[in-house]
N, C-alpha and C positions, 0 to 999 in steps of 0.2 A: 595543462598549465594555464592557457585561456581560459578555460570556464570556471578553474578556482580563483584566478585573479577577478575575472566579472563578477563575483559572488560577494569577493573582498571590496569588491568598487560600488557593490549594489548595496553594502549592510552600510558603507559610512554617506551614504548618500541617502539611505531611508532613515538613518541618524542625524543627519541636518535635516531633512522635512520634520523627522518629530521635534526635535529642537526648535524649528521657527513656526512649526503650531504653536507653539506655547508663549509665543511673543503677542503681545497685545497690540493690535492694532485698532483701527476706529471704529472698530466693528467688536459684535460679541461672538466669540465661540465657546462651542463645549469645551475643546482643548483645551481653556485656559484654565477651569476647574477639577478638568475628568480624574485626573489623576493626582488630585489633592490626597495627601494621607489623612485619615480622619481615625481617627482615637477611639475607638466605642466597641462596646462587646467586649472589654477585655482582651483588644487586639486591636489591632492598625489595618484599617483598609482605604481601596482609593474610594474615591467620594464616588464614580460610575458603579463601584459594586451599591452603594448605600439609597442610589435614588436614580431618579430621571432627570436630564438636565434638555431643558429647551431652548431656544431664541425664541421670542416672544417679536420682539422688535431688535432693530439692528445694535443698540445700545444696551440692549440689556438679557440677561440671565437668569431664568427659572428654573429651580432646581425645587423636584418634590419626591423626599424622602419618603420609603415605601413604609420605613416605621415612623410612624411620629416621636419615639423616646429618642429618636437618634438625630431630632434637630438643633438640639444646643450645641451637640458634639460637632456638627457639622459647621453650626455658625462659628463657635471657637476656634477651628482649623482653618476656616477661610478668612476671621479677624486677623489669625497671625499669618497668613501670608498676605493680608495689604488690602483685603475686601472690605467693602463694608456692609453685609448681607443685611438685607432687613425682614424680621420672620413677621411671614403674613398667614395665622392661621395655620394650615399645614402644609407648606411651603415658604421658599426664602427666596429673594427676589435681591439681584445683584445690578443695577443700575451702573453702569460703567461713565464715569467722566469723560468729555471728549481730548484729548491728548495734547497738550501745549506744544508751540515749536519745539522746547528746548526738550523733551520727552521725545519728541519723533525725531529729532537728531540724535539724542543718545540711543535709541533702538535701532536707529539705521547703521547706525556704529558698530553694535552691536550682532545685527545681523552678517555687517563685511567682518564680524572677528570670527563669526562662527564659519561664515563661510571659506574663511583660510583656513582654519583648522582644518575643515573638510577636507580644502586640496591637499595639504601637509602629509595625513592622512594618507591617501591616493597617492602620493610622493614617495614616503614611505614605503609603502608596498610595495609600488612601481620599483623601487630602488631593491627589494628582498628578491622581486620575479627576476629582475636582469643579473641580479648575480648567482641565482639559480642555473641560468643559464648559462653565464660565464663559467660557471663551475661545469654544467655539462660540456663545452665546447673544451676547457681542459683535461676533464676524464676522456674526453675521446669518443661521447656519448652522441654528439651531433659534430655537425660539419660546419666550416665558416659560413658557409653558404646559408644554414638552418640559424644558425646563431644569429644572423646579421637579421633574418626572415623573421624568426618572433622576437627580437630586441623593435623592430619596425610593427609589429602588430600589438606590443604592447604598450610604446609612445603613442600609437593611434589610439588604442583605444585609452588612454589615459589623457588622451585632449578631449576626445567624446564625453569624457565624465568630466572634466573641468568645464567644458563648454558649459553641461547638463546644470552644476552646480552654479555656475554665472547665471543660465536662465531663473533658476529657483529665486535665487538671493534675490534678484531684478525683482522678479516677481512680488515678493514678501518687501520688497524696499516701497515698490509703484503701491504696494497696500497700505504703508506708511506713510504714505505721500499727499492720498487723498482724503 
């Protein structure tokens, strides 16, 4: 029952890291592109199947399509989500602005909303496992003694992943900071 609940605590916690990849901070990442949909071929792919994406410098985004037909499609998908790529030849080059206070306050907001979800998440569960077991301690299946034993093993380890999930958020907030 432990190592299915770990499993359950592990997938919504590798769900908030990918989630807060994808937030922009003052710095450039592949995240914030990799998994653009881009429209071409007669089909939708992420923008990592379509090319290579670099950091160049801390600010900015090299992305070089391994086809050249596929760079307008690419500029088009990243206009509409908020880029503003500029095509150099046979690459595109993403210069990112540096981030206004009122922008790093709403992203820092925005990281503590995701990171409640997480715990909620984690809550949830925690709340399916101990009636799991409430249910065993009524069938007759364990003992008070077992009952009380992993209803305490699994508030521990659901502080362990809350803690976990406070470090992350800190983390990606102090990267909004600087």
């Amino acid at each position: 029952m432990i190592e299915e609940l770990k499993q359950r605590f592990n997938k919504v916690v590798g769900d908030l890291q990918s989630d807060l990849t994808a937030i922009r901070t003052g710095r450039a990442s592949s995240a914030l592109v990799e998994d653009f949909k881009v429209p071409t071929y007669g089909t939708t792919m992420a923008l990592k199947e379509l090319a290579s994406i670099s950091i160049p410098e801390p600010r900015q985004i090299l992305i070089s399509p391994w086809d050249r037909n596929t760079i307008t499609d690419i500029e088009k998908a990243l206009r509409t989500g908020g880029f503003n790529p500029v095509v150099e030849e046979s690459f595109l080059r993403i210069v990112l602005p540096p981030l206004t206070g009122e922008e790093r306050e709403k992203l820092v907001r925005e990281v503590g909303e995701k990171a409640e979800e997480a715990k909620v998440a984690l809550r949830l569960a925690r709340r399916e496992e101990v009636g799991r077991v409430e249910k065993s301690k009524e069938d007759k299946e364990i003992s008070e003694d077992e009952e009380f034993s992993q209803k305490k093993q699994i508030d521990d380890l659901l502080e362990n992943y809350n803690r976990h999930i406070e470090e992350i958020s800190l983390e990606k907030k102090t990267q909004l900071e600087l």
